[in-house]
mmJSON file of the N, C-alpha and C atoms, coordinates in Angstrom:
{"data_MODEL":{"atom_site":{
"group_PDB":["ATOM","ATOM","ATOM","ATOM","ATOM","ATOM","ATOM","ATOM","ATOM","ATOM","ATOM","ATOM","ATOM","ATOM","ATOM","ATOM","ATOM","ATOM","ATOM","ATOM","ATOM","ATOM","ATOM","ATOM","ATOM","ATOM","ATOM","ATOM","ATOM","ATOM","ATOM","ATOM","ATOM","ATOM","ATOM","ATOM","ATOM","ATOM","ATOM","ATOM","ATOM","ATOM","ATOM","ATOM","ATOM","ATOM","ATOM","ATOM","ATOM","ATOM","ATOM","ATOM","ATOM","ATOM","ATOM","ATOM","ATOM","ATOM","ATOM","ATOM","ATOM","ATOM","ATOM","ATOM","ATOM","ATOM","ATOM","ATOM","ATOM","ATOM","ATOM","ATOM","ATOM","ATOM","ATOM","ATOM","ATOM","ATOM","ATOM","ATOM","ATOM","ATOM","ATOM","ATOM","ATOM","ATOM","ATOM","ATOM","ATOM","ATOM","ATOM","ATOM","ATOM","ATOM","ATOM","ATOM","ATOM","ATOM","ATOM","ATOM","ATOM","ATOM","ATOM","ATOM","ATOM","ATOM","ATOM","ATOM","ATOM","ATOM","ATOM","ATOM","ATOM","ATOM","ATOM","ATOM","ATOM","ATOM","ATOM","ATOM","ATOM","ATOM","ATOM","ATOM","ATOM","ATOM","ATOM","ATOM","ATOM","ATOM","ATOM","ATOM","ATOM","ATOM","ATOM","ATOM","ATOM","ATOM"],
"id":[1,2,3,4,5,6,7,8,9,10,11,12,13,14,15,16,17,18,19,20,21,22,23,24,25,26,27,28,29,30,31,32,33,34,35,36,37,38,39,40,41,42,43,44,45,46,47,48,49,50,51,52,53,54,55,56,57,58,59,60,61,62,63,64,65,66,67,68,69,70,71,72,73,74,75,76,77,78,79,80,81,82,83,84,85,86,87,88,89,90,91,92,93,94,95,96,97,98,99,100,101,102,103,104,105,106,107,108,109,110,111,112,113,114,115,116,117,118,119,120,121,122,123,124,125,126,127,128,129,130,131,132,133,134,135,136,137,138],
"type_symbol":["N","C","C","N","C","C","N","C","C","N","C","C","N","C","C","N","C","C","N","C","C","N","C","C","N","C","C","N","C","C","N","C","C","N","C","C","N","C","C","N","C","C","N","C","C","N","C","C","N","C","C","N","C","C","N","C","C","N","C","C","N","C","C","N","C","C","N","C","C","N","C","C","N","C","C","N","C","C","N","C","C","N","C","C","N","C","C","N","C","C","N","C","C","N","C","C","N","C","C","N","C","C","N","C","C","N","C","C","N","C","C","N","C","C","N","C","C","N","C","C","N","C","C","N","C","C","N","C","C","N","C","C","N","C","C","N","C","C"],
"label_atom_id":["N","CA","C","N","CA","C","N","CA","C","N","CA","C","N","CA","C","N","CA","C","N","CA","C","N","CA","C","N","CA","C","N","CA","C","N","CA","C","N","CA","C","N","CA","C","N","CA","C","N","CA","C","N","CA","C","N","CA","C","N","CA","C","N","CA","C","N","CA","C","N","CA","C","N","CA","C","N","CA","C","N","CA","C","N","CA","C","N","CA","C","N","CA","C","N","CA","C","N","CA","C","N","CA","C","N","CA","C","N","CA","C","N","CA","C","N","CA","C","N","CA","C","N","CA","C","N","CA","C","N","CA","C","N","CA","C","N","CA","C","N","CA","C","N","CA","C","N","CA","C","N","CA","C","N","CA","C","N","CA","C"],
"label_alt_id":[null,null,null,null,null,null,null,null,null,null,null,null,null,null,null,null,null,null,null,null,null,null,null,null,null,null,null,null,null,null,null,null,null,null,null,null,null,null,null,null,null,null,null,null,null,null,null,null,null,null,null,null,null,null,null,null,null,null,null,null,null,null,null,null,null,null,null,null,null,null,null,null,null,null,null,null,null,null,null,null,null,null,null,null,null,null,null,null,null,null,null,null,null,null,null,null,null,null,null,null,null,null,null,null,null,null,null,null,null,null,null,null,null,null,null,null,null,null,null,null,null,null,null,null,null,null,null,null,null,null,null,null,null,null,null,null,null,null],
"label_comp_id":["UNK","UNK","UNK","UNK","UNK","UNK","UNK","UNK","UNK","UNK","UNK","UNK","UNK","UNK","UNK","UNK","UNK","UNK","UNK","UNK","UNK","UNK","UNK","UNK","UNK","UNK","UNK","UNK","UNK","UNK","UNK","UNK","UNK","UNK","UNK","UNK","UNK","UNK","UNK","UNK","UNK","UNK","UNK","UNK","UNK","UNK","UNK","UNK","UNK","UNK","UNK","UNK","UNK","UNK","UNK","UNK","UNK","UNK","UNK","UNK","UNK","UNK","UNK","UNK","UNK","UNK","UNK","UNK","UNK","UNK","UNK","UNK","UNK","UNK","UNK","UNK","UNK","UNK","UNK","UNK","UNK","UNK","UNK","UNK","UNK","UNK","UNK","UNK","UNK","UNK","UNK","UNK","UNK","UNK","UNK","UNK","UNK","UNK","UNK","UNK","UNK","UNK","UNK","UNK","UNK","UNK","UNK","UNK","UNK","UNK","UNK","UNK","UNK","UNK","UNK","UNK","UNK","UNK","UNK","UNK","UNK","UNK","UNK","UNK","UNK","UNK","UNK","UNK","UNK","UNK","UNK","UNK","UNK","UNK","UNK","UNK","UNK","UNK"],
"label_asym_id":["A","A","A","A","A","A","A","A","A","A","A","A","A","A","A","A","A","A","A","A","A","A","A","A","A","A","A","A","A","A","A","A","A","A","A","A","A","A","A","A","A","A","A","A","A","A","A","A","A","A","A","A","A","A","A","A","A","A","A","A","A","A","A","A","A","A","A","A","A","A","A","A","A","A","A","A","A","A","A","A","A","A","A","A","A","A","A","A","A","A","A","A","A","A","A","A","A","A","A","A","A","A","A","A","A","A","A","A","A","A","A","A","A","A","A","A","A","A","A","A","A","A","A","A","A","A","A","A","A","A","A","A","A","A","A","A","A","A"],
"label_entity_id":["1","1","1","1","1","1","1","1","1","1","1","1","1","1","1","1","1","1","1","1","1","1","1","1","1","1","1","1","1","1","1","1","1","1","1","1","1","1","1","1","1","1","1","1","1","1","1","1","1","1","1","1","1","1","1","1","1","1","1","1","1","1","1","1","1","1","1","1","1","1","1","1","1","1","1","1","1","1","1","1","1","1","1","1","1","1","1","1","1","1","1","1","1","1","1","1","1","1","1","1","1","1","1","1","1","1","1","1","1","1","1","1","1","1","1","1","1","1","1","1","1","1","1","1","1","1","1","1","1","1","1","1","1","1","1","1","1","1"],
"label_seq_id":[1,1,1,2,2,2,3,3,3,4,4,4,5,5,5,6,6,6,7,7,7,8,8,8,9,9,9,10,10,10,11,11,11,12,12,12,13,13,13,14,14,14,15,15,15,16,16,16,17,17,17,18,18,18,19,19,19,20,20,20,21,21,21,22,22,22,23,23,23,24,24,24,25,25,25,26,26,26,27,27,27,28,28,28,29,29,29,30,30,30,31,31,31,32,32,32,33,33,33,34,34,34,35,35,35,36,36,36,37,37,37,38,38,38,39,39,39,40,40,40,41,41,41,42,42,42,43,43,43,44,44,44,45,45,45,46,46,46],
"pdbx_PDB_ins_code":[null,null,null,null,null,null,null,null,null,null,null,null,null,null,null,null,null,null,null,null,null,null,null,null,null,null,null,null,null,null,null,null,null,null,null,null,null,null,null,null,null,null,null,null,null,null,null,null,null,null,null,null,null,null,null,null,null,null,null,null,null,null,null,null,null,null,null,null,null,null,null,null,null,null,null,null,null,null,null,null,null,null,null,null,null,null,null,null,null,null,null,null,null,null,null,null,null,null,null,null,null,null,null,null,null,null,null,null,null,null,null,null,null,null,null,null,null,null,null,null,null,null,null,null,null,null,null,null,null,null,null,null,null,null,null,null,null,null],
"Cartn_x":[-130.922,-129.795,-128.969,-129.871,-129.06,-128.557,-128.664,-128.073,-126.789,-126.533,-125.58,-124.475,-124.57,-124.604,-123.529,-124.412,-123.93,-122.551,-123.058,-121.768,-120.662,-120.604,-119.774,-118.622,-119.373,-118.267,-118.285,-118.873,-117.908,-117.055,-116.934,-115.885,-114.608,-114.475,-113.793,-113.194,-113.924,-113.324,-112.507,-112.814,-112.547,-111.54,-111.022,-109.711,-108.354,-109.287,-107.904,-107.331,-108.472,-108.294,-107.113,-107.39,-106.74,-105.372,-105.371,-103.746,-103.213,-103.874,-102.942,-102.833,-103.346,-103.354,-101.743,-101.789,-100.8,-99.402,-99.784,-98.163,-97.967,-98.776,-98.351,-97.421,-98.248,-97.761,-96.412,-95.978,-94.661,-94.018,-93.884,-93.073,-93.123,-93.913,-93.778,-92.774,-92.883,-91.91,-90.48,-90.653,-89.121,-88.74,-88.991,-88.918,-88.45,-89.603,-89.558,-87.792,-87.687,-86.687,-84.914,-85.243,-83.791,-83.387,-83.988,-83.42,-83.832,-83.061,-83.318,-83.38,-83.459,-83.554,-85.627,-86.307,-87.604,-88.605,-88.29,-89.068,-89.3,-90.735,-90.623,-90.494,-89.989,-89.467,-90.531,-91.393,-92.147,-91.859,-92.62,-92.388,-93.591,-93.154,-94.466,-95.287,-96.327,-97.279,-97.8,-97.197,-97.867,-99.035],
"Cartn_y":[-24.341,-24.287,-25.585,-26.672,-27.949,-27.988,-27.339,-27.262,-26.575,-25.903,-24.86,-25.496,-26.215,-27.05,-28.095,-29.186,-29.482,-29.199,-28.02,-27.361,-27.071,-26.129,-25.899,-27.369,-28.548,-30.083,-30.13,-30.086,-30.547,-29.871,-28.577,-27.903,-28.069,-28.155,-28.318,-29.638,-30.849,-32.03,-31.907,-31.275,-31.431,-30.57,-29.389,-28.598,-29.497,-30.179,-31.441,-32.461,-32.612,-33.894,-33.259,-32.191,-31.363,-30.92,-30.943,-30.458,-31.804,-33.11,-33.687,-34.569,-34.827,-34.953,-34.057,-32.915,-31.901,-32.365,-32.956,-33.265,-34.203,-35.33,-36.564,-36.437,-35.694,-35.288,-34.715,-34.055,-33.4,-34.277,-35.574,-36.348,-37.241,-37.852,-38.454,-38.279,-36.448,-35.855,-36.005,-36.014,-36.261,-37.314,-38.291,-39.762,-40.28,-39.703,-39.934,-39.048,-38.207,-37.84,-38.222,-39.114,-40.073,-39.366,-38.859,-38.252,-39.309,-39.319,-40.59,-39.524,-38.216,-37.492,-36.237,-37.384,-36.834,-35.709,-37.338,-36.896,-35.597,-34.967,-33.428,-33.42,-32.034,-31.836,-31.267,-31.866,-31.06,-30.424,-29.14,-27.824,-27.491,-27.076,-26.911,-25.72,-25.841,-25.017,-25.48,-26.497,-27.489,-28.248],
"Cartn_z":[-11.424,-10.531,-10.6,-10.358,-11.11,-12.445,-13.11,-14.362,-14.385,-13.646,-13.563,-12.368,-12.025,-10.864,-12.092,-12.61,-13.501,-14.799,-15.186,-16.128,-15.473,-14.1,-13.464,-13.138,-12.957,-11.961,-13.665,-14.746,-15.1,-16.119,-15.832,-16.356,-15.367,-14.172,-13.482,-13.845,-14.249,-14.259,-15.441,-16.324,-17.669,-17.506,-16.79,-16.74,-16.364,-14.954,-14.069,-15.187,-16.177,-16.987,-18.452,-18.616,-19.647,-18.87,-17.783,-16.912,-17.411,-16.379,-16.466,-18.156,-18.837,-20.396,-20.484,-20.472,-20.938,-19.982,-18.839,-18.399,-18.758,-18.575,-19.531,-20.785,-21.405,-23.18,-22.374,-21.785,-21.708,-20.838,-20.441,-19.967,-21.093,-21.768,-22.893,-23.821,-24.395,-25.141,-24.699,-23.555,-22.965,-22.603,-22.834,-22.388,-23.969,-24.9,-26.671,-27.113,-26.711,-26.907,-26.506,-25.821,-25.319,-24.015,-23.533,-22.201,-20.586,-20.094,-18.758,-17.397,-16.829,-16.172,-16.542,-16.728,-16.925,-16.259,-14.704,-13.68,-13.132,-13.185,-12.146,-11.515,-10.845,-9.344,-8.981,-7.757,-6.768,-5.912,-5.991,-5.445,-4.138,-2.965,-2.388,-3.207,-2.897,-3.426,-4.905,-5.783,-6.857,-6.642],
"occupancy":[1.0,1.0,1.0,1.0,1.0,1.0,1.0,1.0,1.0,1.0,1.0,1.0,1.0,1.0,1.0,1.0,1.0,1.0,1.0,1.0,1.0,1.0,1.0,1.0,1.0,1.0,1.0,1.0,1.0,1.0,1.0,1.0,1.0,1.0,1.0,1.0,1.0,1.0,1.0,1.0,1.0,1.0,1.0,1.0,1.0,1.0,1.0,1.0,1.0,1.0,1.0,1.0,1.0,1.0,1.0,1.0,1.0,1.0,1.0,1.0,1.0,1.0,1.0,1.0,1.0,1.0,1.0,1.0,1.0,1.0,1.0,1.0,1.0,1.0,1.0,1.0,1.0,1.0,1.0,1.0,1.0,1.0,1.0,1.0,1.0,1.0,1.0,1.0,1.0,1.0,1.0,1.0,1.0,1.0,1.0,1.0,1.0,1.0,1.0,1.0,1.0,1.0,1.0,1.0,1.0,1.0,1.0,1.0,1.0,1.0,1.0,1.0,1.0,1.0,1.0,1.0,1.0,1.0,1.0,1.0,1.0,1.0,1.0,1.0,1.0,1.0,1.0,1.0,1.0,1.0,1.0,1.0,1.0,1.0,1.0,1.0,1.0,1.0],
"B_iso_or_equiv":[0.0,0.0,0.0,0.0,0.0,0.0,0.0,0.0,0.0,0.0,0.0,0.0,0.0,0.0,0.0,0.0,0.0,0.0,0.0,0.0,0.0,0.0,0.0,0.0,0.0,0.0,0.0,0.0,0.0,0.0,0.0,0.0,0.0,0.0,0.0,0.0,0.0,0.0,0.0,0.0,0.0,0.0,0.0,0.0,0.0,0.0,0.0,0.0,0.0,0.0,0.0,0.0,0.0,0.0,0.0,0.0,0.0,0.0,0.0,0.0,0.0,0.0,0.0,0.0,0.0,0.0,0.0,0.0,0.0,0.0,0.0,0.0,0.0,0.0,0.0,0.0,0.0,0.0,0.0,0.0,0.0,0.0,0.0,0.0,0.0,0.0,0.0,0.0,0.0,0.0,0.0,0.0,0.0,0.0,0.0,0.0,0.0,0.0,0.0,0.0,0.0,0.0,0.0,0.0,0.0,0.0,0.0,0.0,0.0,0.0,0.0,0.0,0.0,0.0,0.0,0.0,0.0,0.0,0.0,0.0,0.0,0.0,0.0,0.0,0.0,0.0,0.0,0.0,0.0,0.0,0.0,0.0,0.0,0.0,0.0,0.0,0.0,0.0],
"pdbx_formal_charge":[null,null,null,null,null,null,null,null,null,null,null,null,null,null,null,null,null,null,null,null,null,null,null,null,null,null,null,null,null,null,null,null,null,null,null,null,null,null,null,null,null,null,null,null,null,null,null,null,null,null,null,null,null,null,null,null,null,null,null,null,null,null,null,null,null,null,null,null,null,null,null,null,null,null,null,null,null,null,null,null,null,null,null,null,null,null,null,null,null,null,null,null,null,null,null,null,null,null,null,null,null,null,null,null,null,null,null,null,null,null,null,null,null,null,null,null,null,null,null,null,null,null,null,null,null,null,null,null,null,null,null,null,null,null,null,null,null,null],
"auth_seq_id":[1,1,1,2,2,2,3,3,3,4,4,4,5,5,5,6,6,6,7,7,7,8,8,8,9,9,9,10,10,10,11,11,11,12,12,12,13,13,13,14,14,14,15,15,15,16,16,16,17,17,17,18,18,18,19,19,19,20,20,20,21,21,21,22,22,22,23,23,23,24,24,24,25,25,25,26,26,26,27,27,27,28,28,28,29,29,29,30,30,30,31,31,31,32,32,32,33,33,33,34,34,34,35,35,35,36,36,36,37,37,37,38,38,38,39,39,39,40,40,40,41,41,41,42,42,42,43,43,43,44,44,44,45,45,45,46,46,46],
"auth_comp_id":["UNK","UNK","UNK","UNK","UNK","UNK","UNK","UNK","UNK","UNK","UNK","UNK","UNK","UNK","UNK","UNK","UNK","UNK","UNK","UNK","UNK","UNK","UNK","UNK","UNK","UNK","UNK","UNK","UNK","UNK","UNK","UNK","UNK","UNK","UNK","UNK","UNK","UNK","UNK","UNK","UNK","UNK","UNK","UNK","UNK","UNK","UNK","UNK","UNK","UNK","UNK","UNK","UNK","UNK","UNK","UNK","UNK","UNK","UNK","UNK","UNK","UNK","UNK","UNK","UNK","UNK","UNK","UNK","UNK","UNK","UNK","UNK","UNK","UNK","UNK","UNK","UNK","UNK","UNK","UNK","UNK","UNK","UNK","UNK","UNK","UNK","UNK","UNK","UNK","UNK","UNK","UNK","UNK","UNK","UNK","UNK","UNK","UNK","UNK","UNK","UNK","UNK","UNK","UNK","UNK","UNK","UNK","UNK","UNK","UNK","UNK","UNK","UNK","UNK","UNK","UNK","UNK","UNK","UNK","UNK","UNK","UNK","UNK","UNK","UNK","UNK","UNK","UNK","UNK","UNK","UNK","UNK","UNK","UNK","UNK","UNK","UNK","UNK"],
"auth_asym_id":["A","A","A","A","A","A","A","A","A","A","A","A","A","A","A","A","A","A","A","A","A","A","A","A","A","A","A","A","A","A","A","A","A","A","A","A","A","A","A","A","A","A","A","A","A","A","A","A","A","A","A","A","A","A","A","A","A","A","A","A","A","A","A","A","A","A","A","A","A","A","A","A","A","A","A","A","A","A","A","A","A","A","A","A","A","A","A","A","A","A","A","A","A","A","A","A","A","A","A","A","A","A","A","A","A","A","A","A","A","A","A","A","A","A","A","A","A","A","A","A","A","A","A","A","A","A","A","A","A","A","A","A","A","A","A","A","A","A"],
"auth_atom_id":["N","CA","C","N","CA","C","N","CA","C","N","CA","C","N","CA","C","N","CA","C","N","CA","C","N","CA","C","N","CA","C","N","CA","C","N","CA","C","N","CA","C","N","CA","C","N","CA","C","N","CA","C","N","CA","C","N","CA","C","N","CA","C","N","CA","C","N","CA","C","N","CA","C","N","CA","C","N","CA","C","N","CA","C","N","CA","C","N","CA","C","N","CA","C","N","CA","C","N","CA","C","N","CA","C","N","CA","C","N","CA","C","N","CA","C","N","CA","C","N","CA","C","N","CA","C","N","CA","C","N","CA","C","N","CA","C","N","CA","C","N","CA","C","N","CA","C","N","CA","C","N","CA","C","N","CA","C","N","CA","C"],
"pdbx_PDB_model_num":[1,1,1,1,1,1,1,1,1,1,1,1,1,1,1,1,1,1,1,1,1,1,1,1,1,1,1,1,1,1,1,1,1,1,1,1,1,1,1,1,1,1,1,1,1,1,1,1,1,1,1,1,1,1,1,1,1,1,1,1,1,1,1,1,1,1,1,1,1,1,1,1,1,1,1,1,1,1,1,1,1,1,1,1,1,1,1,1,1,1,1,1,1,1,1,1,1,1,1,1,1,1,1,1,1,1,1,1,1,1,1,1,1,1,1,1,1,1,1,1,1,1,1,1,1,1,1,1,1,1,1,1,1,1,1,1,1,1]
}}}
């Protein structure tokens, strides 16, 4: 049960860590690309 326990936190960690990896990379791209209007707009419910 601890094992499972285990896989589960850290698949979860490893999803949050792969979101934000992936927005990074897409503010990067747009930052790399000469654009000065990057920043996301937060939305409730994000």
């Amino acid at each position: 049960m601890v094992a499972l326990g285990v896989v589960v936190l850290l698949f979860v960690v490893g999803y949050f860590l792969a979101r934000e990896l992936y927005a990074n990379g897409q503010l990067e791209d747009c930052l790399l690309s000469g654009r000065t209007n990057c920043t996301p707009i937060q939305t409730p419910g994000q």
